[in-house]
N, C-alpha and C positions, 0 to 999 in steps of 0.2 A: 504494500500500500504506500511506502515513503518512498518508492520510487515511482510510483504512479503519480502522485504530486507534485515532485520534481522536476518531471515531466510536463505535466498538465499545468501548472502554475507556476511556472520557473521560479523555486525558493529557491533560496541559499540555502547551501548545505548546512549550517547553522542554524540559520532559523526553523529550518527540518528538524535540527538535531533536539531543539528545544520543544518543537509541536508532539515531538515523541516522545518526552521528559514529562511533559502535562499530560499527558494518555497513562504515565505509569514505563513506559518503554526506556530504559537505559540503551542509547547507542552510541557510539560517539560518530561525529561528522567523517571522518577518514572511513570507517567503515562504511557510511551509506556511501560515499565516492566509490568506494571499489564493488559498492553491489550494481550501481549506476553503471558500472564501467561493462562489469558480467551481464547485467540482464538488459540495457540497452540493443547490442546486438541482434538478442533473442527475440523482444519484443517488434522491433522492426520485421526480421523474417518473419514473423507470425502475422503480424498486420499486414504486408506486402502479399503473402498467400490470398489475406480477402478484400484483397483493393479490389472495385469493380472498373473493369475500362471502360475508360468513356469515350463514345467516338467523337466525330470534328464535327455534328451538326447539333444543335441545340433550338430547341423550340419554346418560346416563350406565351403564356396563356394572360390575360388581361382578366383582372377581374374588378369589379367597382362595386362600391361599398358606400351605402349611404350610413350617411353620419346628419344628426338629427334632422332627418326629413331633407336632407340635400343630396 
């Protein structure tokens, strides 16, 4: 999960270190860097498995939306 935040909300490994200190979590910052370092790799290959391609034409749909009687 603290590298999924790190990710997602670009912390400082620091400020990580202390989000995990108020949870109850002892870690120190140097270790989540070297879990960052291991499971980045992983995560990319696994998301790149379920990218969906998308081709070069794209269709746009209108829609209109009345706002108080307008």
């Amino acid at each position: 999960q603290s590298v999924r935040w790190y990710l997602a909300y670009s912390l400082s490994l620091r400020n990580l270190e202390e989000m995990m200190a108020e949870r109850g979590i002892i870690v120190d910052h140097s270790t989540l860097h070297r879990w960052v370092i291991r499971l980045v790799p992983l995560l990319d290959k696994a998301f790149r498995r379920r990218k969906c391609t998308v081709g070069r034409r794209w269709r746009m749909d209108e829609t209109y939306i009345k706002v108080k009687g307008q």
